[in-house]
C-alpha positions as CSV (number, residue, x, y, z in Angstrom):
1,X,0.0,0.0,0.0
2,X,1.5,3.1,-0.9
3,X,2.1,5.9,1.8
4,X,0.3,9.2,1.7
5,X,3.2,10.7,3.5
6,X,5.2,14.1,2.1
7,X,8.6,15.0,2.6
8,X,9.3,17.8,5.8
9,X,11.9,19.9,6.6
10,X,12.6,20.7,10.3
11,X,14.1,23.9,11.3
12,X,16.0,23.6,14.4
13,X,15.8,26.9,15.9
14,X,18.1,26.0,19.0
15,X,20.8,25.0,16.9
16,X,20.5,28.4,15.0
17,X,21.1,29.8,18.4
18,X,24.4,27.7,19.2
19,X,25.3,28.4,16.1
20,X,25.3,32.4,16.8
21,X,26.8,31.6,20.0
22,X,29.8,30.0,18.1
23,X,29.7,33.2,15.7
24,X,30.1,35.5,18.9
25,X,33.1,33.7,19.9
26,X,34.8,34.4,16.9
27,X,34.0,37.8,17.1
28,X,34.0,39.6,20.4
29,X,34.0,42.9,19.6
30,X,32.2,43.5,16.4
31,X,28.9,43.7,15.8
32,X,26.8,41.2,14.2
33,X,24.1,41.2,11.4
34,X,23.3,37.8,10.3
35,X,22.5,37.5,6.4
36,X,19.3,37.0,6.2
37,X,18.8,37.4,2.6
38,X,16.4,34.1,0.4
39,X,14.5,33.9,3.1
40,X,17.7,33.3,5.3
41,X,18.9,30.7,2.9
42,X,15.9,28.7,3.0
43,X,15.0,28.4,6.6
44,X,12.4,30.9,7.1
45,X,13.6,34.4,7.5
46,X,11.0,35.5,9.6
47,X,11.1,33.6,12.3
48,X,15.2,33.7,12.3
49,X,14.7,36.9,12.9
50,X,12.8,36.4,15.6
51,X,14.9,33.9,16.9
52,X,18.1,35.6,17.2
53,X,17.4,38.4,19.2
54,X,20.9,39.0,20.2
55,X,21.8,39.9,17.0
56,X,22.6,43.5,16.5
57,X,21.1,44.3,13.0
58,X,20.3,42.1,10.0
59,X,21.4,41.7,6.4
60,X,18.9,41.7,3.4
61,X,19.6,41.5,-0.6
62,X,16.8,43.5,-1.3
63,X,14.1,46.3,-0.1
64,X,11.1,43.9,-0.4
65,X,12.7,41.3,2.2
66,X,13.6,44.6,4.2
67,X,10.1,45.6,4.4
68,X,8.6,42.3,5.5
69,X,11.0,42.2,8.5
70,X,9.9,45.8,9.7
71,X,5.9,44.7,8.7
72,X,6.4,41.6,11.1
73,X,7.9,43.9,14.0
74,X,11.7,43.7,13.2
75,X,12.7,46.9,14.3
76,X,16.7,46.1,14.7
77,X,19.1,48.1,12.0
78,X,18.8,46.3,8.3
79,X,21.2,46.5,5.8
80,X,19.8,46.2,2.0
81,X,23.0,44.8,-0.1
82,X,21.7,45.5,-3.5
83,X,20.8,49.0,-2.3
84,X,17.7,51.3,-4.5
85,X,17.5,51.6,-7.7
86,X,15.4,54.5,-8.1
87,X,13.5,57.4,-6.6
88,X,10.7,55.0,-5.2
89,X,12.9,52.8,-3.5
90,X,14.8,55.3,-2.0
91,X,11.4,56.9,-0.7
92,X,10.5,52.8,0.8
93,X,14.3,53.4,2.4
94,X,13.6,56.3,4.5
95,X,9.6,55.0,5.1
96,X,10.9,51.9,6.8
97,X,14.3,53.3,8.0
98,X,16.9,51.2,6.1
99,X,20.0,50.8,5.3
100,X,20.8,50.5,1.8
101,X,24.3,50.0,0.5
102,X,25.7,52.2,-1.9
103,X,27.8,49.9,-5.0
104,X,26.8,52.2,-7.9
105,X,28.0,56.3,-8.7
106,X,24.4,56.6,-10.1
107,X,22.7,55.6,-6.8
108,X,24.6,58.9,-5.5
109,X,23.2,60.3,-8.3
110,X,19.0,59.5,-6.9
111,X,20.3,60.9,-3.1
112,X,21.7,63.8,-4.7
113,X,18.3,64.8,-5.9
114,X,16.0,63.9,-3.4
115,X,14.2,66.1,-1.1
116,X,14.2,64.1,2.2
117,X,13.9,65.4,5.7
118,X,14.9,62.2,8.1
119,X,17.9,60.9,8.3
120,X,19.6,57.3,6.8
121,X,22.7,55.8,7.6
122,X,24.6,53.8,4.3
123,X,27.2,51.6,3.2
124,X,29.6,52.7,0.5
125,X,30.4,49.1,-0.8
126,X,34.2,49.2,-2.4
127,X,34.9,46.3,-4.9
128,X,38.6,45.2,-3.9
129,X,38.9,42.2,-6.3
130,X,35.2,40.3,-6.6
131,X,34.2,42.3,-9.2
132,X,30.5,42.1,-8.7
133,X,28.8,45.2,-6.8
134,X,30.7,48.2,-5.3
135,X,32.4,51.1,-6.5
136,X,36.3,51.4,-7.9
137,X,39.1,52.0,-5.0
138,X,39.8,55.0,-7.3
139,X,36.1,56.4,-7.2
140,X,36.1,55.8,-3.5
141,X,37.2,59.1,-1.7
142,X,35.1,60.8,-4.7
143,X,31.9,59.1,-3.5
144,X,32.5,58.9,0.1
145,X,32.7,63.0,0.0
146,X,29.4,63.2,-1.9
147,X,27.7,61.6,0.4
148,X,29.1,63.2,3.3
149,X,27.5,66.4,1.5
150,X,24.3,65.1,1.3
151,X,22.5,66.5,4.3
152,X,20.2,63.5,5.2
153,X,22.8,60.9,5.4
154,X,23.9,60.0,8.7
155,X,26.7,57.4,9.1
156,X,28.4,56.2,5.7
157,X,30.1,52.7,6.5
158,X,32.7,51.2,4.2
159,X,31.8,47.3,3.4
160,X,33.3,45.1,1.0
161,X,33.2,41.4,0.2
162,X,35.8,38.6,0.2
163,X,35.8,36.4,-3.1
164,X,38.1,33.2,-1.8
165,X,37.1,33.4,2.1
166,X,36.6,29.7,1.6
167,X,40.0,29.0,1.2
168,X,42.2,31.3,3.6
169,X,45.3,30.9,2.1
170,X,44.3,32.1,-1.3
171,X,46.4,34.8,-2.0
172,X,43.5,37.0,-2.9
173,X,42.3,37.3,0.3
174,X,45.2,39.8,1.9
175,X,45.3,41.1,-1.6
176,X,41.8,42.5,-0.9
177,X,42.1,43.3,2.3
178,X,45.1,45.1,1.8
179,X,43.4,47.5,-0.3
180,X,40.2,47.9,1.9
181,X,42.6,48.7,4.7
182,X,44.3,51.1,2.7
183,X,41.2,52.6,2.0
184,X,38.9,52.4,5.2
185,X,42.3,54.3,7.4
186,X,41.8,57.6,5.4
187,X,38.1,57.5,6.7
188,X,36.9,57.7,10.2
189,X,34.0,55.5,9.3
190,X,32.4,52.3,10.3
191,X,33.5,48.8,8.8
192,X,32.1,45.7,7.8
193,X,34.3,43.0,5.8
194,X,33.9,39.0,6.9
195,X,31.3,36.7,6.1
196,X,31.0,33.3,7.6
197,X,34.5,31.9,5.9
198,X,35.9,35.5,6.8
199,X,35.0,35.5,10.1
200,X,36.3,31.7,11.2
201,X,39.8,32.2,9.3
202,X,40.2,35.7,11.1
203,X,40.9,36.8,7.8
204,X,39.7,40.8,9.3
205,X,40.4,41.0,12.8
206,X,39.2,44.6,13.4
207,X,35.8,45.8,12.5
208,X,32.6,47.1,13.6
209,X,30.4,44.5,12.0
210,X,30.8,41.0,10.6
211,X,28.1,39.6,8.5
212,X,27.8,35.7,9.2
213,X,25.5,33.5,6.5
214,X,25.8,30.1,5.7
215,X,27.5,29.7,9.2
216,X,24.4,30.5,11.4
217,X,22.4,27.7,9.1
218,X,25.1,24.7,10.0
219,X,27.1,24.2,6.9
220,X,30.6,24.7,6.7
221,X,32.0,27.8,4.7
222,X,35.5,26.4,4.2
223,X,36.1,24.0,1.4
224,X,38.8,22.2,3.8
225,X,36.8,21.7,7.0
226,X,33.6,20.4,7.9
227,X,30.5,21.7,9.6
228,X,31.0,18.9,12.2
229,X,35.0,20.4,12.6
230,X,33.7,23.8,13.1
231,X,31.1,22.8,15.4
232,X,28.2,24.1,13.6
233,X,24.9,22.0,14.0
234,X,22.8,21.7,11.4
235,X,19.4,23.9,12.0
236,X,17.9,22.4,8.5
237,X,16.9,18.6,8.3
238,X,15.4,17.0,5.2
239,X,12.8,13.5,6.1
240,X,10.8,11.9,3.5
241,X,9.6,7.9,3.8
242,X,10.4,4.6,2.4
243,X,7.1,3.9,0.1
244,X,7.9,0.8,-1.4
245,X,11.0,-2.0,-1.2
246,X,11.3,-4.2,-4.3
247,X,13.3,-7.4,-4.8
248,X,15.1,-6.9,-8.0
249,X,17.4,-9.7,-9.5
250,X,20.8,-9.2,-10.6
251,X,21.2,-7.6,-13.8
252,X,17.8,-5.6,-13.5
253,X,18.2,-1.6,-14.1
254,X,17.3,0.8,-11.5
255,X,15.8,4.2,-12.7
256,X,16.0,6.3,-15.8
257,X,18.5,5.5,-18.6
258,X,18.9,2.4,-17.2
259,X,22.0,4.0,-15.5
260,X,22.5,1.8,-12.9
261,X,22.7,-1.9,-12.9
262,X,21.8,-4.4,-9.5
263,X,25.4,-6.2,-8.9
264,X,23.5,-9.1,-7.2
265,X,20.2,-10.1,-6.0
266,X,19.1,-7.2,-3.7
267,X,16.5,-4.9,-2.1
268,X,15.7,-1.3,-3.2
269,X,13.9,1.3,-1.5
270,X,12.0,4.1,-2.9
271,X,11.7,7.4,-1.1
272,X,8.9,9.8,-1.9
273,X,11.4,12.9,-2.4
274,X,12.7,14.3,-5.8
275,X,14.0,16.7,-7.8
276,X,10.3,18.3,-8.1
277,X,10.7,18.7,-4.5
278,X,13.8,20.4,-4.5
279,X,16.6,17.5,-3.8
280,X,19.3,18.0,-6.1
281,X,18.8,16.2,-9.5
282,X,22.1,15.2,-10.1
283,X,23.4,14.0,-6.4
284,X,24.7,11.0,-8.1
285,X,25.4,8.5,-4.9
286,X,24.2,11.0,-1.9
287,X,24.3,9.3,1.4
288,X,20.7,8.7,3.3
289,X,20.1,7.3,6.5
290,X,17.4,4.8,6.5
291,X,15.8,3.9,9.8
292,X,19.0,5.2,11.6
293,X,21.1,3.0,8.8
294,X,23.5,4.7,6.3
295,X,22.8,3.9,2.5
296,X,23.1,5.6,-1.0
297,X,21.0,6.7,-3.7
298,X,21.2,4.1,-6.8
299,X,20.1,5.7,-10.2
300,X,19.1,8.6,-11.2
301,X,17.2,11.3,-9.3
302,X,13.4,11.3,-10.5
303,X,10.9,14.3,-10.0
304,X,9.2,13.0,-7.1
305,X,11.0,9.8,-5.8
306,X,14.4,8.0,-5.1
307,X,16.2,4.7,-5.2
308,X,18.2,3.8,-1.9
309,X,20.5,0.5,-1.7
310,X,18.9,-1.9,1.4
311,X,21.6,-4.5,1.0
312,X,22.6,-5.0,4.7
313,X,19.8,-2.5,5.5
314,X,16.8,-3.1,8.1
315,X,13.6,-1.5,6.9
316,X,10.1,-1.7,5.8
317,X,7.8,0.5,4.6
318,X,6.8,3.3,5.9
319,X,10.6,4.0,7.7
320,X,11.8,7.1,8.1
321,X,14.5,8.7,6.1
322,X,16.7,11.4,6.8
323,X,18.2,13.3,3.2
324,X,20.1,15.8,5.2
325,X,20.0,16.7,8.8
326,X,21.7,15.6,12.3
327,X,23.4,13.0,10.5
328,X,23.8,13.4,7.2
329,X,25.3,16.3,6.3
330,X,24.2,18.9,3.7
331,X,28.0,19.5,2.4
332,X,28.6,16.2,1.6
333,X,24.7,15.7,-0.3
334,X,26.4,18.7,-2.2
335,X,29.4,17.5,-2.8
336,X,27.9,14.7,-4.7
337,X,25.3,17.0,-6.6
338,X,28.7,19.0,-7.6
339,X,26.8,22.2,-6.1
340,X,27.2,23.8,-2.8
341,X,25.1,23.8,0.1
342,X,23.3,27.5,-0.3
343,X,21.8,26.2,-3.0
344,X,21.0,22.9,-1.7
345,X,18.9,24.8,1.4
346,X,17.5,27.6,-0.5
347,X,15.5,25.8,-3.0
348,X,14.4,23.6,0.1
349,X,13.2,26.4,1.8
């Protein structure tokens, strides 16, 4: 009889907590905004919010997230990374008292000519070698003076972004930070630099804020070290069911493509989770734990099911099984998808 029962995700909001805690002992003396931003990576960024109350501000990608935080009570300083981008957004900045950050000459352009009476604080985002948003080191001091001219603007904070935190030792990293430095010490102005990678590597040891991500959520952001290592917990954990075991002979096929080929006599299990679901399509051998017993896909990934091995496995229908969580870790499901984690956990979520 087939089962009725869906996939779940749990969101572990005491582990988001520990997780935090771990953040603050990195960081004693700066301040911290988590990122927030796809609804905190997938786990529900209102009630993260809401959960981390010790945090000291938060970090958005854009105005619309911003203004569903402050509509839900979030009244703690928020940062909008990608900024406005024209005269209505800037008004929707001021309405809910944001804090957009500046990457763009032409943003400096909209504050220039706008007629506002309350005062906003800003980020002047510098790129230093990611070459995404943020404004030339040579079009820095430029900017920085405009907006210190506008009479509105409160506080103009220098942020920038690391492209290699993930690996420590690339030589990018002081490269970058070598020319923020050189940059932030002409300004008496706050500073933001690390994200999660940033932050465990001590890559910036002095700044006002740090801007921790995929930490906070449980997955490792080195590429050498795992969550476990770092002793993150995992606050996200995947479950769907066993639905159906079938004895298949040797030489029988397993999936689409007939990709993969039963070495003997043996049981397979179908779980009721797929790629229309959100799991990775192509995580080609991802571990699964199946009634507390470690196993891997077999096949291919279909849109609403997948094949597990049960050679050497206990189970029956109806089991539970865990696709990432306390014990199987959302790196290594990754790893074999040939993705990373943030974009394992935001199309969950």
């Amino acid at each position: 009889m087939a089962s009725n029962r869906s996939a779940k995700i749990t969101i572990d909001l005491a582990a988001l907590q520990f997780n935090f805690q771990q953040v603050k002992k990195y960081t004693s003396t700066s301040k911290i905004m988590p990122v927030i931003k796809a609804n905190a990576y997938g786990h529900g960024m209102l009630q993260v919010a809401k959960s981390l109350t010790s945090a000291d501000g938060f970090a958005v990608a854009q105005i619309s997230e911003a203004i569903a935080l402050r509509k839900s009570g979030i009244d703690k300083p928020i940062t909008v990374f990608q900024g406005f981008s024209d005269l209505k957004q800037l008004q929707q900045v001021f309405q809910y008292s944001l804090r957009p950050a500046i990457s763009q000459c032409w943003q400096i352009d909209i504050l220039e000519s706008s007629e506002q009476t309350a005062n906003i604080d800003v980020w002047l985002k510098i790129n230093t070698g990611m070459g995404r948003l943020g404004v030339q080191p040579d079009e820095v001091e430029t900017c920085y003076q405009r907006l210190k001219n506008i009479n509105f603007i409160g506080q103009t904070g220098l942020m920038t972004h690391f492209a290699n935190a993930d690996q420590p030792d690339h030589k990018s990293n002081q490269l970058q930070l070598d020319r923020f430095t050189s940059i932030s010490n002409l300004f008496e102005a706050q500073t933001s630099v690390s994200n999660s990678g940033a932050i465990i590597s001590s890559l910036c040891e002095e700044q006002d804020w740090v801007r921790p991500g995929i930490m906070l959520y449980g997955s490792s952001p080195l590429a050498d070290r795992t969550a476990a290592e770092l002793q993150l917990k995992p606050v996200m954990s995947l479950h769907a069911h066993l639905i159906a075991i079938n004895e298949l002979k040797k030489g029988q096929s397993v999936g689409y493509g007939d990709g993969w080929v039963c070495p003997q006599d043996m049981r397979v299990g179908i779980v009721n989770i797929g790629y229309g679901d959100g799991y990775p399509r192509n995580a080609t051998g991802a571990p699964v734990l199946v009634n507390g017993q470690l196993s891997r896909l077999i096949g291919r990934v279909s849109m609403d099911s997948i094949a597990v091995d049960l050679r050497d496995i206990q189970a029956e229908h109806g089991d539970l099984v865990e696709c990432w969580g306390r014990h199987i870790s959302v790196d290594e499901v990754a790893a074999c998808a040939n993705t990373i984690s943030y974009e394992l956990l935001c199309n969950l979520g």
